[in-house]
VEXKOLRO-17751 format. One line per field, with one value per residue (C-alpha): x, y, z; residue in three letters. Coordinates in pm, 1 decimal. Each point is the difference from the previous one (the first is absolute). Example, Ala and Ser with C-alpha at 12.3 -4.5 7.8 and 13.67 -1.06 7.14 Angstrom:
X = (1230.0;137.0)
Y = (-450.0;344.0)
Z = (780.0;-66.0)
rest = (ALA;SER)
END
This chain:
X = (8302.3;-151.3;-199.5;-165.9;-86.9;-183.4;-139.3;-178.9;-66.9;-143.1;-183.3;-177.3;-57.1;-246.5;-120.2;-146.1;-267.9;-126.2;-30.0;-168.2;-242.2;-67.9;-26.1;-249.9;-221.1;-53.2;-294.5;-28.2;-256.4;-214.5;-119.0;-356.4;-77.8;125.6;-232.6;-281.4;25.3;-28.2;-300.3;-194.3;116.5;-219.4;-323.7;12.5;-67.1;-234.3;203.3;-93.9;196.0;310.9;5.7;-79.5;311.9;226.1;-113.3;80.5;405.6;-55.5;125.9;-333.3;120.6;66.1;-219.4;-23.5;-118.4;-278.3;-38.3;-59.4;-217.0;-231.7;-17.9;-57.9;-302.2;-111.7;-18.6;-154.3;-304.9;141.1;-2.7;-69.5;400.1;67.8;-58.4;170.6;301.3;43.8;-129.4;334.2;193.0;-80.5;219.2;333.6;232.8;186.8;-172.3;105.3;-245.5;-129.3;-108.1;-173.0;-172.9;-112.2;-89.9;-215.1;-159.3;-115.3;-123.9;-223.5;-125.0;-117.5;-132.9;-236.9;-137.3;-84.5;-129.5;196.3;35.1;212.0;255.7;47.2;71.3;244.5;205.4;-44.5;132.7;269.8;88.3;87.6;211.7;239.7;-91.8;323.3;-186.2;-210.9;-234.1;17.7;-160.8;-295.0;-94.5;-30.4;-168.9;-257.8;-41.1;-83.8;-213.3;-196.6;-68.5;-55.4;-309.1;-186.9;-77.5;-287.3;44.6;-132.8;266.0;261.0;-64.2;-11.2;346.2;126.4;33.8;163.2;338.2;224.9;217.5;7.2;19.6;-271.6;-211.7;129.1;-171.9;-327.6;-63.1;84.6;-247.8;-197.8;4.6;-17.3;-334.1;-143.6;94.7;164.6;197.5;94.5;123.9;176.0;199.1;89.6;87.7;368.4;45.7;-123.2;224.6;292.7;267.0;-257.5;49.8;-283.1;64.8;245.5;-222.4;-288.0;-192.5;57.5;-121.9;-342.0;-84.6;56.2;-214.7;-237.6;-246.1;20.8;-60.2;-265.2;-170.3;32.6;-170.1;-255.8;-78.3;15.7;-231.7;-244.8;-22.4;-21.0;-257.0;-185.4;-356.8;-83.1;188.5;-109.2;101.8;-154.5;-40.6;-37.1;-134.7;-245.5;-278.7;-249.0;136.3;-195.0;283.4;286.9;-260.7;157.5;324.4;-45.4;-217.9;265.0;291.7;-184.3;-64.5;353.4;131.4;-301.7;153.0;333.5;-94.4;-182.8;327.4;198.9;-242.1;-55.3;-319.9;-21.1;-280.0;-36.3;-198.7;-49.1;-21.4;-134.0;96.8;-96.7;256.1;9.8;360.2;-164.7;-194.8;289.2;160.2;-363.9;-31.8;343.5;-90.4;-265.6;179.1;274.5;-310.5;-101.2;275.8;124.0;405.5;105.5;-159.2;-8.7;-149.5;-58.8;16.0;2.4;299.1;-189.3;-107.1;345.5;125.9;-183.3;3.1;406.7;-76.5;-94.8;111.0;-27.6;-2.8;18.5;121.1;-190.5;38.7;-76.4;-66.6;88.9;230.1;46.4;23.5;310.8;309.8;27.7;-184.7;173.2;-297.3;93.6;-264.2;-73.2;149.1;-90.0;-65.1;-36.0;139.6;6.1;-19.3;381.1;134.9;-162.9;139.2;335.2;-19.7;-79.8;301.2;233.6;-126.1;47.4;327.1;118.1;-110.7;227.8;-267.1;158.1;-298.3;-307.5;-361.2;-286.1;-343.3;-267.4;-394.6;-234.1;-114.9;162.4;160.1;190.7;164.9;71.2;201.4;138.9;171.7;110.9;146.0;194.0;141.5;109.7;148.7;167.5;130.0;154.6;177.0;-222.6;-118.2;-361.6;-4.9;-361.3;-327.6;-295.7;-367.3;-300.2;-277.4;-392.1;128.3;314.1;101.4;133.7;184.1;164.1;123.4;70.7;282.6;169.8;90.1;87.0;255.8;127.4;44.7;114.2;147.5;-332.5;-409.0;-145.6;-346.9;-188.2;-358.7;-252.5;-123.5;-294.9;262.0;314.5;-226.4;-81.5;341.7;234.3;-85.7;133.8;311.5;341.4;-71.7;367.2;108.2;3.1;-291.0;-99.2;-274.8;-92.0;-307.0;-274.0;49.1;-97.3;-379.4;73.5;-126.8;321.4;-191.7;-172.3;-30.3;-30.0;361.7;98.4;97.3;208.6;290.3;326.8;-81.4;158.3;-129.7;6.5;-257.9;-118.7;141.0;-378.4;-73.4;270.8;95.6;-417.2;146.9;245.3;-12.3;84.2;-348.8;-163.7;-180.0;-166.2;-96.0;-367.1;-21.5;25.4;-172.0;-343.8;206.1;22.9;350.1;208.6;-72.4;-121.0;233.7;286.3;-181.5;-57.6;353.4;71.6;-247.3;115.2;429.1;-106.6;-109.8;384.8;141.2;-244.7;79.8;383.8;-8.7;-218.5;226.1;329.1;59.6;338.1;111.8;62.8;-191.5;-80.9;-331.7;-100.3;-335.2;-279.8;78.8;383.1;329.9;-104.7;301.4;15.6;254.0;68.5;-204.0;-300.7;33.6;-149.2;78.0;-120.7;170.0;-293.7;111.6;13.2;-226.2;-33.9;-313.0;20.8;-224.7;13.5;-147.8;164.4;351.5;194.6;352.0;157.8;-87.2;119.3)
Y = (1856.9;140.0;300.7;-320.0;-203.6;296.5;104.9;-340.8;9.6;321.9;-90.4;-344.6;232.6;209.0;-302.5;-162.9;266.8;-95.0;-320.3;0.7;243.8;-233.2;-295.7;206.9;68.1;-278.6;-167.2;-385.4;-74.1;-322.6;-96.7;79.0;-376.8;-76.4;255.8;-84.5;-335.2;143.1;173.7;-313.7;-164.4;259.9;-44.4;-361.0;102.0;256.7;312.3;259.4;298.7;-263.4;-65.9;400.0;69.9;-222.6;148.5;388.4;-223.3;-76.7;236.3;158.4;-10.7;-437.0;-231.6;-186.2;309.8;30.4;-368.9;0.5;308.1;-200.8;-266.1;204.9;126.2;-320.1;-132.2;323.0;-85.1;352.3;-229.2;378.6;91.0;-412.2;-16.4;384.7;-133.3;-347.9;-39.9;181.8;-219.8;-328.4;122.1;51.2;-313.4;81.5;-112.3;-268.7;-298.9;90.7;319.0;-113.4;-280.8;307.3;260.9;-294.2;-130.8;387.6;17.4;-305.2;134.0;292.7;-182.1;-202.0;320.9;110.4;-261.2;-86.9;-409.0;-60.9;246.9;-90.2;-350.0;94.8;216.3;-283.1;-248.7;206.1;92.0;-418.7;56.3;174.6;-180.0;-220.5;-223.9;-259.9;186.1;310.9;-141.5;-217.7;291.9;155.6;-281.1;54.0;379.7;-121.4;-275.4;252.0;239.9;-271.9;-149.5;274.1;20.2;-142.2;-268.6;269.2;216.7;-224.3;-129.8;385.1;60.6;-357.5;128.7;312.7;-117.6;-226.6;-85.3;-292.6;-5.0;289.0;-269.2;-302.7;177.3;124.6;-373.2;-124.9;249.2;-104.2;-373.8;22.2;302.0;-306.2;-283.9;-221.7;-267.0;-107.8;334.8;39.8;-349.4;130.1;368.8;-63.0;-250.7;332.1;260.0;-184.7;189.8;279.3;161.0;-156.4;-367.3;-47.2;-120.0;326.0;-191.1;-326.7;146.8;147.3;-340.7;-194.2;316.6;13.6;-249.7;77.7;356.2;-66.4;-243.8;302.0;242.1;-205.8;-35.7;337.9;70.5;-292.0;188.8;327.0;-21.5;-323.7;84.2;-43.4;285.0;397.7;328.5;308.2;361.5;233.2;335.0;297.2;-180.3;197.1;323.0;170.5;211.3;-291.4;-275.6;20.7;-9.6;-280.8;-176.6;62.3;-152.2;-291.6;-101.5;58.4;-262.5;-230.9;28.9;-74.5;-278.2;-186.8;69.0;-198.5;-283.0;102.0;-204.3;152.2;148.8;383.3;161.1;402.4;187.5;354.1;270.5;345.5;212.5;32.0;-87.8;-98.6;-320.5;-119.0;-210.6;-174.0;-42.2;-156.9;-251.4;-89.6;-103.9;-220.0;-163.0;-101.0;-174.9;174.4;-100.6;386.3;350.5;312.9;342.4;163.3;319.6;337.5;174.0;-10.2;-349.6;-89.2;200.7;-176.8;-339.1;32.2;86.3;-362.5;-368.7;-145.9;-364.6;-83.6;173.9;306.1;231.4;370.2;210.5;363.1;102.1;85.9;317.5;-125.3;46.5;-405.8;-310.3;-239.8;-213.9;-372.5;-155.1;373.5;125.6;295.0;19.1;401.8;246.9;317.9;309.9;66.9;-272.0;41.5;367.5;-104.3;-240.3;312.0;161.0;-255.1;-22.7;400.0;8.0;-288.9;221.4;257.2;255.1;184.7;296.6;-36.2;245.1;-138.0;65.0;-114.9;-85.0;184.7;-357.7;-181.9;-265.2;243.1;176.2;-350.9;-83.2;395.2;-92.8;-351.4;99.0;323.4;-218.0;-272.1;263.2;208.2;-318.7;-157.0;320.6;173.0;353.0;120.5;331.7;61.5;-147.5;128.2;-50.2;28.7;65.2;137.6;319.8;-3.2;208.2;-286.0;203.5;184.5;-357.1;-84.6;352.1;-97.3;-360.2;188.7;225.3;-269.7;-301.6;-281.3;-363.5;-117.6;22.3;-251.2;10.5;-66.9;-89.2;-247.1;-56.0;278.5;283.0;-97.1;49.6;356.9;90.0;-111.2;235.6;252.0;-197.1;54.5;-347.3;39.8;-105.4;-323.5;-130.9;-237.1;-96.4;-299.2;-291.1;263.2;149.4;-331.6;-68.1;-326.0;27.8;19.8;118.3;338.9;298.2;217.0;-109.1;164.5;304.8;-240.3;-120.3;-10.9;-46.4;-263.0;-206.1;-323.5;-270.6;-350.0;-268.3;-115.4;399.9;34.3;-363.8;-55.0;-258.8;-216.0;-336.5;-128.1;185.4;-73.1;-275.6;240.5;246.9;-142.3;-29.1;382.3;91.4;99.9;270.9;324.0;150.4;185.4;-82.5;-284.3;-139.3;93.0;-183.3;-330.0;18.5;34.2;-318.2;-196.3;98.6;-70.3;-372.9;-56.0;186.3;-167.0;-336.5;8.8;143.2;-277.7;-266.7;81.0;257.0;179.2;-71.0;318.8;19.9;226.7;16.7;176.0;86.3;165.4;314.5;37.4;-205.6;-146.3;-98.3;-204.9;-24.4;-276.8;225.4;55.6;322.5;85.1;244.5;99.6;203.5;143.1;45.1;295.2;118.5;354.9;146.6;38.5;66.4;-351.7;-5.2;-156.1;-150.4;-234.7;115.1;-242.0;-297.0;-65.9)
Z = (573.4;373.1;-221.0;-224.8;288.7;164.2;-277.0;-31.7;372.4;-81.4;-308.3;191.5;287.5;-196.3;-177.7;319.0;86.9;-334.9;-15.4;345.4;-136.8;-306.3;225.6;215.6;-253.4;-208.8;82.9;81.9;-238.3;-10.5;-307.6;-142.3;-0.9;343.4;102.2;-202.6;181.8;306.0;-86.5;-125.8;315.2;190.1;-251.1;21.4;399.1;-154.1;176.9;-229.3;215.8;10.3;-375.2;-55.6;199.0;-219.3;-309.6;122.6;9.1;-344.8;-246.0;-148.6;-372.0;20.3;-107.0;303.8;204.0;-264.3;-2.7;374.5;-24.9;-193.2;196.1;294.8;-156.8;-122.4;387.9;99.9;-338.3;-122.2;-350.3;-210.7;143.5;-34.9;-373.0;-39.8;145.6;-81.3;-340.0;-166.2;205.4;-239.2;-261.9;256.0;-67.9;325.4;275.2;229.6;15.0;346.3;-193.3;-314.5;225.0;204.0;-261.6;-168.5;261.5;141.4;-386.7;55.6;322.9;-174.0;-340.9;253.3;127.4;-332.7;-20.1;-312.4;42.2;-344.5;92.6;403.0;-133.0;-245.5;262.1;233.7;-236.4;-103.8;396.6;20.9;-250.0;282.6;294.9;117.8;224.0;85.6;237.3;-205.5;-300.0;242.8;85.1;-308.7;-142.1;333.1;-112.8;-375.0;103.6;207.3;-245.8;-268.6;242.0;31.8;-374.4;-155.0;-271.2;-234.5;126.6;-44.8;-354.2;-97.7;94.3;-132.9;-325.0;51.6;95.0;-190.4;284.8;84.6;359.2;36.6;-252.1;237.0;348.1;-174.7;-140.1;388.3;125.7;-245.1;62.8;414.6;-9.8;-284.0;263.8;-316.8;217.9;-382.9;-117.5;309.4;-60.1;-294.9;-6.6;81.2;-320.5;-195.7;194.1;59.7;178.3;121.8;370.6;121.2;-100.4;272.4;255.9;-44.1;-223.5;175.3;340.1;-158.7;-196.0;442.8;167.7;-258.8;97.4;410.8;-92.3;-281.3;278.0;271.9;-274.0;-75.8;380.9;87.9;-293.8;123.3;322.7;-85.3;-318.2;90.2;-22.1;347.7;76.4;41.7;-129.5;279.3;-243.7;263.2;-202.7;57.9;-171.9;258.1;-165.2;-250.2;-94.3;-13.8;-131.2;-360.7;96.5;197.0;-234.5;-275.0;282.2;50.2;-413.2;-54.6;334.3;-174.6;-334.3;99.5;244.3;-305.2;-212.7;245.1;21.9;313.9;193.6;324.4;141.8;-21.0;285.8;37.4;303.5;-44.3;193.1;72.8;-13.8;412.4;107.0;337.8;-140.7;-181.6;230.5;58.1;-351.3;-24.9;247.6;-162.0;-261.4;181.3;209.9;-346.8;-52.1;-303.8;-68.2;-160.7;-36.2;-193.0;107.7;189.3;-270.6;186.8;194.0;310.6;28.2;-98.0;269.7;253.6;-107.8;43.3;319.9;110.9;-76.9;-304.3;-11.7;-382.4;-304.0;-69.5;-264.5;41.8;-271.9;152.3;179.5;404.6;136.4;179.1;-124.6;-62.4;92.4;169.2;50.7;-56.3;-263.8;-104.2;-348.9;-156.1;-379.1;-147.5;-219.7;242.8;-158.4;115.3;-153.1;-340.8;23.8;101.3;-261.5;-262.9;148.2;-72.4;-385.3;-35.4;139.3;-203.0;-300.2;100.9;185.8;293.3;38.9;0.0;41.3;150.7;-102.4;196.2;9.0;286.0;154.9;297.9;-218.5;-196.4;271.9;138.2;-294.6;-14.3;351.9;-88.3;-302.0;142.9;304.8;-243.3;-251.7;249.6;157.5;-286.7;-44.4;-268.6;51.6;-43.6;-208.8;133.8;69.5;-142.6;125.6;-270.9;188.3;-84.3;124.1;-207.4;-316.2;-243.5;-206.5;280.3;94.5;-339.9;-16.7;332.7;-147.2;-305.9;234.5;199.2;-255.2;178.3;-162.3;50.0;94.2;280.3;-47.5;344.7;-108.4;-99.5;-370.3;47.2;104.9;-202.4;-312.1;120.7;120.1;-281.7;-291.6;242.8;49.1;-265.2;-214.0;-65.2;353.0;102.3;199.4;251.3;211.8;236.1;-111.7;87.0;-328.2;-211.5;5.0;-122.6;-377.3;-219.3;-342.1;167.1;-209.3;297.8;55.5;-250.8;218.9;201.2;-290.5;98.5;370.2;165.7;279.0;245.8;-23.9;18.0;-294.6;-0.4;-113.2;-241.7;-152.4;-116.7;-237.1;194.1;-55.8;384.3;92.2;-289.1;275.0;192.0;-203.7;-37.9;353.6;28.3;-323.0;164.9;230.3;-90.1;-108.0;226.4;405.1;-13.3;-243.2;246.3;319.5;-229.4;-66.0;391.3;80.7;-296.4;123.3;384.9;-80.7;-139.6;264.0;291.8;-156.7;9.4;363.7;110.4;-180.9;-4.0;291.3;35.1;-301.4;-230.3;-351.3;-320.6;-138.2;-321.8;78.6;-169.4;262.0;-32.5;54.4;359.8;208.4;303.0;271.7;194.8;310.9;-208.8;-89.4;-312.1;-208.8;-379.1;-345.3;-213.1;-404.5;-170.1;-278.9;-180.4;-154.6;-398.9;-320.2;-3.7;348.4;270.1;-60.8;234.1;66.5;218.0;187.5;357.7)
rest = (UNK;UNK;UNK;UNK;UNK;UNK;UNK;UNK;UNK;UNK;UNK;UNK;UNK;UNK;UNK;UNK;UNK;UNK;UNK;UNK;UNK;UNK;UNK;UNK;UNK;UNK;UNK;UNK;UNK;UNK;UNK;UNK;UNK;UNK;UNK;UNK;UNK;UNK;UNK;UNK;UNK;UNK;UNK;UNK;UNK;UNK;UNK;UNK;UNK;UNK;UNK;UNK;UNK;UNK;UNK;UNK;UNK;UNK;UNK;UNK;UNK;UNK;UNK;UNK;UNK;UNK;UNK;UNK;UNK;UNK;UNK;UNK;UNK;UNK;UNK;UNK;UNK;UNK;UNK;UNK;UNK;UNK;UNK;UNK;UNK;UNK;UNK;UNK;UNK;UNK;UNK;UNK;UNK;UNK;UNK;UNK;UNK;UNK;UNK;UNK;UNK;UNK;UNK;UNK;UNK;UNK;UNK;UNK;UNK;UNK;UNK;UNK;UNK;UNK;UNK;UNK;UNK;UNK;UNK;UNK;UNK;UNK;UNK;UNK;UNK;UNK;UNK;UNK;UNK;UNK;UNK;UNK;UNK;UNK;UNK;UNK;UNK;UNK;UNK;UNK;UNK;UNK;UNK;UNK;UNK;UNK;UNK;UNK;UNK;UNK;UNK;UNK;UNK;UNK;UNK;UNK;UNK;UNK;UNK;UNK;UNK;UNK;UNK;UNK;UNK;UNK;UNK;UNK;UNK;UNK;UNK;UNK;UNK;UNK;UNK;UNK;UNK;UNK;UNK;UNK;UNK;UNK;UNK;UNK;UNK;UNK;UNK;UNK;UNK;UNK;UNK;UNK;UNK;UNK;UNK;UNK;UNK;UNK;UNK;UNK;UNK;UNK;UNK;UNK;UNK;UNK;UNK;UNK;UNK;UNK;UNK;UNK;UNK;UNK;UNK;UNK;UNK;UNK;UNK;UNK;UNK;UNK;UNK;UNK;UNK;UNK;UNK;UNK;UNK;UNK;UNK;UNK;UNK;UNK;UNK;UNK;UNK;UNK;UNK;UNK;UNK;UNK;UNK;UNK;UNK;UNK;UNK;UNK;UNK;UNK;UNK;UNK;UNK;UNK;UNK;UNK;UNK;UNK;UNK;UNK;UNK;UNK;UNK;UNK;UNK;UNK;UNK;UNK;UNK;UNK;UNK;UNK;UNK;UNK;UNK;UNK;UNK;UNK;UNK;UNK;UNK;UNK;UNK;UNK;UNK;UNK;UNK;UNK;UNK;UNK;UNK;UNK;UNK;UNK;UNK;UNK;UNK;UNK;UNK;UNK;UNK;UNK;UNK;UNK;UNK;UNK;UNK;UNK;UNK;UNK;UNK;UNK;UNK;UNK;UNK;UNK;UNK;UNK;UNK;UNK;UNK;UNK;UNK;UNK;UNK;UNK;UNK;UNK;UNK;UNK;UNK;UNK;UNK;UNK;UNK;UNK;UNK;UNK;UNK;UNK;UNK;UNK;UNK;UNK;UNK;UNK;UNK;UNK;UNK;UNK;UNK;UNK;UNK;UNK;UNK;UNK;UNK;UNK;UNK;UNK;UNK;UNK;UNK;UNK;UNK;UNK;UNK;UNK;UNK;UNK;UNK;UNK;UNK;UNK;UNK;UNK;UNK;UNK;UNK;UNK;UNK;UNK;UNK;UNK;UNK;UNK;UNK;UNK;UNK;UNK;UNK;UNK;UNK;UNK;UNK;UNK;UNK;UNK;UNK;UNK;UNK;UNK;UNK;UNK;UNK;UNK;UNK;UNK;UNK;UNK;UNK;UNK;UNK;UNK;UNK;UNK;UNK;UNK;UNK;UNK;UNK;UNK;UNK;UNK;UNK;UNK;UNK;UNK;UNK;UNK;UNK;UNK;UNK;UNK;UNK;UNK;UNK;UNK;UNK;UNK;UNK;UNK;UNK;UNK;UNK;UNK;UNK;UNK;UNK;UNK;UNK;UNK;UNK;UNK;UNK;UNK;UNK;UNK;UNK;UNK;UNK;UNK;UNK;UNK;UNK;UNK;UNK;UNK;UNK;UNK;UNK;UNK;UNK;UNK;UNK;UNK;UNK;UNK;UNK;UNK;UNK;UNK;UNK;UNK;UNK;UNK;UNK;UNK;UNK;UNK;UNK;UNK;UNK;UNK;UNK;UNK;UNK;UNK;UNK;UNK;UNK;UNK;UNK;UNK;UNK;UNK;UNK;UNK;UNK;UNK;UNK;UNK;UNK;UNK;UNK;UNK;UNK;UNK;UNK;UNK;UNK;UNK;UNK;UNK;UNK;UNK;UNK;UNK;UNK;UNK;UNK;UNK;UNK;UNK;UNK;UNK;UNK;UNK;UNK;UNK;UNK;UNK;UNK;UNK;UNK;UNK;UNK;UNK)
END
């Protein structure tokens, strides 16, 4: 009996070191959707570092670290990683509400920068469909009613049809019935959708603000375009070499101040390229009691003129050599050279490209774009194989057997139209290749073009969508102009009149244009910035890609 008992005292003896050890070294786990919560805590707080933290707690093979992953990105406009990591998320059943609200809602955000409107809509309506509360769901119906408003009607009926939800059909014919100001179609939308999202109290609300608001529109507008009123253009007018472009600013802000019905008075100021007359000239143009401006055009002048006060809203059309204006009244509308490049970069990495040769013109401009691009490429984590310049004094095929020794993923071509035509029968045709605006001399049916197929570049919608029907409007105003340049600057001047006129009337208050230069967005601080589309040089000619 005494040698059983101590051989269990022996027996638990041993047995305790273990299951200390096991107690030791299990972990106290928290579950993937606690911490997931966590993590959306910190990007409703928009703590990026906070919410990046969590996710490293989540264990890298769940759903909800992916999930949160995506919607990391999404808040950081990484929408490329957004969509990679998100979209094979719609298809997992196991998500807790908070989640699929989430991973729908982060798919919206991204749809809108597409801009895809349909498709943001559908993830919106489909994110209500998790939403638990009251002030959850008002402000999704805020987010829908946002992106809804900024379509035209033409927009809007487009995408009615493509959708037989019902609730995606309910909000388009809402949208439709407030942007068409139908108090009667209003009164009646919710006997049509009864039981949609917005018919408790959404609808209700629009059909009491609509007349204060359409009163306060129809104010502002009185104010702003009553034709009494004055538009300054401040442009190099006295500047034999800029006169054209100019000119070809001025018919485009003309053409798309008659679009708009607009009757104020336009009045040009002409400069002369001297950054030291500007603010005189500026002045000027305030003593003459003009209400808005746009100009001046060149770096310099814009330089200076952010140097002073500016007393009413003025839209430049270069940018400053400093870093950033700051200048209240002062916004700058421009498509730097940097930011077309970087936008090049983004399109060639999204296509898989991770090396890249560089073969460049002998001007100024094409080591310009040489630098941008290899800063941008390097940057985003690319790596240049080599760079390549074809000079007078250059062997060509020399060139042409060091790309052949060094292949890389793909070619960026640094040059204008003249020099890309002489340097690409030297390039591999096989290897992808890409070049910046300069390439496209703005006639899409060129037989000296020819050289060019299978080149891919950035440009202007106006360039590459000839036949669109929401320009179709303008297109006789700019049919005297030559192709090309002065296209592009009627394009800026016909863009700055929509962007000037927005500023003017509804400051600080954000907005998306889809302009004859780009996708134009504007934050709530005026800052301006612009998506070119992407076409590609065929037999056909010129073919549009992809529109911003």
């Amino acid at each position: 009996m005494i040698q059983r008992l101590l051989a269990l005292l022996y027996f638990t003896w041993m047995l305790l070191p273990m299951q200390v050890m096991a107690a030791t070294t299990v972990p106290n786990t928290v579950p993937p959707e606690t911490r997931f919560h966590e993590g959306m805590v910190c990007l409703q707080t928009r703590n990026i570092d906070c919410a990046t933290l969590v996710l490293n707690r989540i264990p890298s093979q769940s759903a909800y670290a992916k999930l949160l992953a995506g919607n990391i990105a999404a808040a950081q406009q990484d929408f490329d990683s957004a969509f990679r990591l998100l979209l094979p998320l719609k298809a997992n059943p196991s998500l807790n509400n908070e989640a699929a609200a989430s991973l729908h809602a982060s798919l919206a955000l991204a749809y809108e920068q597409e801009p895809d409107p349909l498709r943001a809509l559908t993830e919106r309506v489909i994110a209500e469909k998790f939403l638990d509360d009251d002030p959850s769901r008002n402000q999704n119906h805020e987010k829908i009613w946002v992106g809804l408003s900024q379509l035209s009607r033409e927009d809007l009926v487009n995408i009615r049809g493509e959708s037989p939800d019902t609730d995606i059909q309910g909000w388009i014919d809402l949208a439709l019935a407030a942007k068409e100001q139908n108090d009667s179609a209003l009164k009646t939308w919710a006997d049509f959708y009864p039981g949609h999202p917005a018919s408790k109290g959404f609808s209700q609300q629009l059909l009491a603000q609509r007349p204060q608001n359409a009163a306060t529109t129809t104010n502002t507008a009185a104010i702003d375009n009553q034709p009494g009123g004055k538009i300054g253009i401040i442009l190099p007018f006295a500047v034999e070499a800029y006169y054209p472009a100019a000119d070809a600013i001025e018919q485009g802000f003309a053409a798309a101040q008659s679009q708009a019905k607009d009757q104020r008075e336009l009045t040009l100021y002409a400069t002369d390229g001297n950054p030291a007359n500007i603010a005189d000239t500026y002045q000027h143009a305030v003593n003459d009691g003009v209400q808005v401006i746009v100009g001046p055009l060149t770096r310099d002048e814009v330089t200076r003129l952010s140097q002073q006060a500016i007393t009413i809203p003025t839209l430049a059309l270069n940018q400053s050599d400093t870093a950033a204006s700051n200048t209240p009244n002062l916004y700058i509308f421009g498509l730097p050279l940097e930011t077309e490049i970087a936008q090049l970069v983004r399109l060639a990495q999204r296509l898989g490209m991770q090396t890249a040769t560089i073969a460049t013109g002998s001007n100024h401009l094409a080591e310009r774009m040489a630098e941008a691009f290899n800063s941008a490429w390097t940057a985003a984590g690319g790596r240049i194989t080599q760079q390549l310049a074809f000079t007078d004094g250059s062997n060509p095929t020399e060139l042409q057997a060091k790309i052949t020794a060094s292949p890389a993923d793909m070619i960026f071509l640094a040059a204008n139209y003249e020099e890309a035509r002489t340097i690409r029968p030297y390039l591999d045709t096989a290897t992808p290749t890409f070049a910046t605006s300069h390439i496209y001399a703005g006639v899409a049916q060129d037989k000296e073009n020819d050289v060019l197929n299978a080149v891919r570049f950035l440009d202007m919608p106006w360039l590459l969508k000839p036949d669109a029907t929401e320009f179709a409007s303008l297109r006789p105003s700019a049919a005297d102009l030559p192709p090309g340049e002065m296209q592009r600057w009627f394009a800026l001047g016909a863009d700055a009149y929509r962007i000037l006129t927005h500023l003017s009337q509804h400051p600080q208050q954000a907005q998306t244009l889809q302009g004859l230069t780009g996708k134009i967005s504007i934050s709530p601080e005026g800052v301006i910035s612009r998506e070119l589309a992407n076409g590609r040089f065929s037999a056909q000619g010129v073919v549009l890609e992809t529109t911003p």
